[in-house]
N, CA, C and O of each residue as an XYZ file, in Angstrom:
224
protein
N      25.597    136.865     95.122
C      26.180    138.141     94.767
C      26.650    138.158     93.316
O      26.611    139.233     92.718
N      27.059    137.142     92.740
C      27.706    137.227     91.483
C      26.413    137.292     90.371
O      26.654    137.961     89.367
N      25.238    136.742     90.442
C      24.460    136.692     89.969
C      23.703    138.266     89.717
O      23.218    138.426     88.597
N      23.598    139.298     90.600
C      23.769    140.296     91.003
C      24.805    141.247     89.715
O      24.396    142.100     88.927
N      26.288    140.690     89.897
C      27.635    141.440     88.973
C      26.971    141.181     88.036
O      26.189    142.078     87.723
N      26.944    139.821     87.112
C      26.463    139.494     85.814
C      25.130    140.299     85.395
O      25.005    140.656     84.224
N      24.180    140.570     86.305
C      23.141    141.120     85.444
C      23.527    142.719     85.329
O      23.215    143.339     84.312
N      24.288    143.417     86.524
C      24.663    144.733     86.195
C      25.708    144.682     84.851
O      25.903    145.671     84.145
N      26.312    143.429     84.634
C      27.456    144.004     83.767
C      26.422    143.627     82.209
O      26.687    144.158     81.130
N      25.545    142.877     82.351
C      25.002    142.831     80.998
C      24.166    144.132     80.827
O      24.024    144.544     79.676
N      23.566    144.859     81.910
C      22.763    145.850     81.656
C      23.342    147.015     81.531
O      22.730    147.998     81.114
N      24.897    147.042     81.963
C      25.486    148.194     81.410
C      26.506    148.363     79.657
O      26.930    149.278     78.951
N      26.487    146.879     79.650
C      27.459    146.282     78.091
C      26.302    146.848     77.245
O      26.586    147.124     76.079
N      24.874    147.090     77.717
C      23.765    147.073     76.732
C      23.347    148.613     76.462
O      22.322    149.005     75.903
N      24.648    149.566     77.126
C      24.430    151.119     77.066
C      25.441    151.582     75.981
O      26.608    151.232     75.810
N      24.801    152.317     75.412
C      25.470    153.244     74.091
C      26.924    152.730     74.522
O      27.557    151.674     74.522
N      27.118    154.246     74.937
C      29.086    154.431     75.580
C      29.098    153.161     75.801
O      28.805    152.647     74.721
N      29.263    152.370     76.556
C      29.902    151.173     76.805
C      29.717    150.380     75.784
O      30.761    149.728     75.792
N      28.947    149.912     74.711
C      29.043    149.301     73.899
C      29.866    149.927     73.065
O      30.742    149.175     72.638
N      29.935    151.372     72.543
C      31.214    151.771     71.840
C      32.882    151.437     72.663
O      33.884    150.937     72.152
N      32.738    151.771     73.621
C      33.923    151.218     74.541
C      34.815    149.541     74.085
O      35.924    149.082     73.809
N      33.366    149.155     74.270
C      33.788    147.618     74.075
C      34.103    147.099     72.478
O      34.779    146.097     72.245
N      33.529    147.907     71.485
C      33.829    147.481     70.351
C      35.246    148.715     70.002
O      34.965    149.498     69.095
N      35.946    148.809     70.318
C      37.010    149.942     70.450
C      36.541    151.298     69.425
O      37.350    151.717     68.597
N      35.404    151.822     69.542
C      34.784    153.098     68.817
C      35.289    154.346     69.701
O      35.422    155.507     69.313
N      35.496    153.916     70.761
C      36.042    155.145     71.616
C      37.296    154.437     72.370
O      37.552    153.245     72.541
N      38.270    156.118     72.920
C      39.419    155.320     73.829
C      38.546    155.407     75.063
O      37.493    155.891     75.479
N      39.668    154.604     75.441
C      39.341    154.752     77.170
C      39.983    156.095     78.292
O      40.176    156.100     79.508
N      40.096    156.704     77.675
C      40.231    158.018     78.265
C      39.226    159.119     78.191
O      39.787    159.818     77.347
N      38.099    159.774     78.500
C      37.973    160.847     78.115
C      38.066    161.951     79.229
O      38.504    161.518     80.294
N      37.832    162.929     79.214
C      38.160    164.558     79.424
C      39.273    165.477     79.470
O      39.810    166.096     78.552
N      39.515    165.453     80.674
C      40.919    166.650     81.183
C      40.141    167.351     81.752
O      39.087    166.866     82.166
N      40.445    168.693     81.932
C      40.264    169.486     82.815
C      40.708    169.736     83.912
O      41.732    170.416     83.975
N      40.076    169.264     85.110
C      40.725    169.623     86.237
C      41.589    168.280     86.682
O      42.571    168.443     87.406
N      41.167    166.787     86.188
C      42.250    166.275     86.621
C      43.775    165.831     85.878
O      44.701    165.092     86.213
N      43.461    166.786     84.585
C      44.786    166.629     84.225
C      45.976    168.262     85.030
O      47.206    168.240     85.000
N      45.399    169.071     85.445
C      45.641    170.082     86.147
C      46.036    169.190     87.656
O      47.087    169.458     88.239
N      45.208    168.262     88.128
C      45.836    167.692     89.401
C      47.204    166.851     89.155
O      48.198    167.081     89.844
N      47.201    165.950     88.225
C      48.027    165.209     87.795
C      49.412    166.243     87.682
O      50.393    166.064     88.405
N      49.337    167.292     86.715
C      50.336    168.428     86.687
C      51.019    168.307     87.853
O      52.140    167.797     87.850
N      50.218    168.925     89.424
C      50.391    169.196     90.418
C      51.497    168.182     90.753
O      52.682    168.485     90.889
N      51.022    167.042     90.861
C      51.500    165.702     90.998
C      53.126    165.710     90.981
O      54.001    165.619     91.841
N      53.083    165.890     89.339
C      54.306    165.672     88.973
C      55.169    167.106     89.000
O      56.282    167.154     88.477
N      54.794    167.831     89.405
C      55.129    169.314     89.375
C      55.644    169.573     90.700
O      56.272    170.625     90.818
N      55.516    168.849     91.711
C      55.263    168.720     92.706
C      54.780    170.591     93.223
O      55.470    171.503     93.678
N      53.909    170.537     93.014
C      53.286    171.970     93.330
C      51.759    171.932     94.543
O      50.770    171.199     94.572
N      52.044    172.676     95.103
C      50.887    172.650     96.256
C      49.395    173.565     96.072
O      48.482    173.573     96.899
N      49.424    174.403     94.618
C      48.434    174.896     94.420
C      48.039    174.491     92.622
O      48.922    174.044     91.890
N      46.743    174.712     92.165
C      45.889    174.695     90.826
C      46.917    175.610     90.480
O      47.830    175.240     89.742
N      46.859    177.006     91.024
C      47.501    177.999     90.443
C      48.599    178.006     89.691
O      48.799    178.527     88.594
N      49.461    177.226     90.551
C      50.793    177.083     90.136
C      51.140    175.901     88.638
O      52.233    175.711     88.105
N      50.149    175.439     88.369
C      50.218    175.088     87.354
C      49.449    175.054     85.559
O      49.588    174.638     84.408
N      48.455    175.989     86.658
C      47.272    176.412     85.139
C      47.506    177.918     85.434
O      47.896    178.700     86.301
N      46.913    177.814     83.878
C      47.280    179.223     83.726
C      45.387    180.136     83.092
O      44.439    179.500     82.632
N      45.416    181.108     83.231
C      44.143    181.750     82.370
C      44.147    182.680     81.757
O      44.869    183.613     82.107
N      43.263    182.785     80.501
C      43.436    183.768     79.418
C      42.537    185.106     79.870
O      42.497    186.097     79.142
């Protein structure tokens, strides 16, 4: 099985994004959208999207 991990992790170290990842060219965060709207919820303690986004 490990033999298996090692070749997925070299064949994915060998993809664009992840090679920028790994040389710190990008953070390790990207988007928002809807789960920074869930997170809101979270801490909002709110039971709907609504209640914490808003639209123009």
């Amino acid at each position: 099985m490990s033999n298996i991990l090692d070749f997925i992790a070299k064949e994915t170290n060998s993809l664009s994004f992840h090679k920028k990842l790994l040389n710190d060219e990008l953070s390790f965060t990207v988007g928002g959208g809807i789960g920074q709207s869930r997170l809101a919820m979270l801490l909002l303690k709110q039971k709907h999207i609504s209640e914490v986004q808003s639209m123009i």
